[in-house]
N, C-alpha and C positions, 0 to 999 in steps of 0.2 A: 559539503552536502551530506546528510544524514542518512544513512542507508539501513532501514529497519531490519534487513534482512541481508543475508552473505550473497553473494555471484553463487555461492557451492550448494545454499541452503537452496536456494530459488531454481537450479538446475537441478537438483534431486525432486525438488515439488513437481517440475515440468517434465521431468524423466527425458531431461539432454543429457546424452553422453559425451558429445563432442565439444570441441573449442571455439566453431565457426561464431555464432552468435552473442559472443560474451561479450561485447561493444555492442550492442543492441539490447540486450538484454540489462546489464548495467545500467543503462539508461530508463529503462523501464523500472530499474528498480528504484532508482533516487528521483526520476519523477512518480514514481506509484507512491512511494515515503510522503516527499513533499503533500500529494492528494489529502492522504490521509492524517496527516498531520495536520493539515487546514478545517480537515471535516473535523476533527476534534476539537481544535479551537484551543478552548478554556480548560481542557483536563489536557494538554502536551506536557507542563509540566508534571504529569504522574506516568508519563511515558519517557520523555529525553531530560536531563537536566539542561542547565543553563550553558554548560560546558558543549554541550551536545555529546553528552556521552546518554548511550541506552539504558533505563533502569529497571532491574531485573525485577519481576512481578506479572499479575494477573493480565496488567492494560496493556504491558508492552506482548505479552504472550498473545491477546486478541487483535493486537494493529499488527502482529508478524503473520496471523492466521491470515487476516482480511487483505493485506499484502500481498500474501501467494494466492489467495484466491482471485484477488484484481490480476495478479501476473498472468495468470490461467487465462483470463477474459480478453484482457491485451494480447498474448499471444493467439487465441484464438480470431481475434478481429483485426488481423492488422490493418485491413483496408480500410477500418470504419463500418463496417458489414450489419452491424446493429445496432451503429447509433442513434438509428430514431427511438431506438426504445427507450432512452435517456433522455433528458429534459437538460440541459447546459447547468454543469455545477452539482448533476447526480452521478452517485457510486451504484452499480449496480445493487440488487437488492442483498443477494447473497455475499459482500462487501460490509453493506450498512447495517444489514442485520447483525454485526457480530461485536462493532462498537457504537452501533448509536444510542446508547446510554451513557456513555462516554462525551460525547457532543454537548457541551454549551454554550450556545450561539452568541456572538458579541451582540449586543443591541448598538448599532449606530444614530 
C-alpha cells in the first residue's frame, strides 16, 4: 500500500505526541493516499512510479500537502460529523483545491 506520507510526517502535521493512535492513524494514511491517488487518475504516474516508489517533485509535494490536510479533516470528523457537506466521491474543497489541476478524468 502506498503511503504518501510518513506515520512521523503526519503526527508532526496533527501535533500528536504520543504512540496511542498510530494504528489508526496509519490507516488513515494509506487510505487518505489510496483517495487521492484515484482523484488524480491520469497524472499518478508523475506522483508514484510504476514500482510504487514516490517521485520527488512539485505533484508529489501537492498530494503530501492535500494528504495532511485530509488527515486534519478525518481526524477532526471521526464520527462522520460533516459528511453532508460532501457529495459521495468528493475531497473536501481545501483537499481538491491543491491538486485538481492534476486530475484527468478517465472517460468510460
Amino acid at each position: 500500500m502506498i503511503e504518501l506520507v510518513s506515520l512521523e510526517e503526519a503526527k508532526m502535521h496533527l501535533r500528536i505526541d504520543d504512540d496511542y493512535g498510530d494504528s489508526d492513524l496509519t490507516m488513515k494514511i494509506q487510505g487518505g493516499s489510496a483517495a487521492i491517488l484515484a482523484y488524480i487518475q491520469g497524472s499518478r504516474e508523475r506522483v508514484v512510479d510504476a514500482a510504487g516508489n514516490l517521485i520527488v517533485g512539485e505533484p508529489l509535494t501537492r498530494v503530501q500537502t492535500a494528504l495532511l490536510v485530509l488527515l486534519g479533516y478525518m481526524d477532526r470528523n471521526r464520527g462522520g460529523e460533516e459528511e453532508e457537506k460532501l457529495k459521495q466521491g468528493e475531497l473536501p474543497f481545501s483537499v481538491s483545491m491543491l491538486i485538481y489541476d492534476l486530475r484527468r478524468p478517465t472517460i468510460i
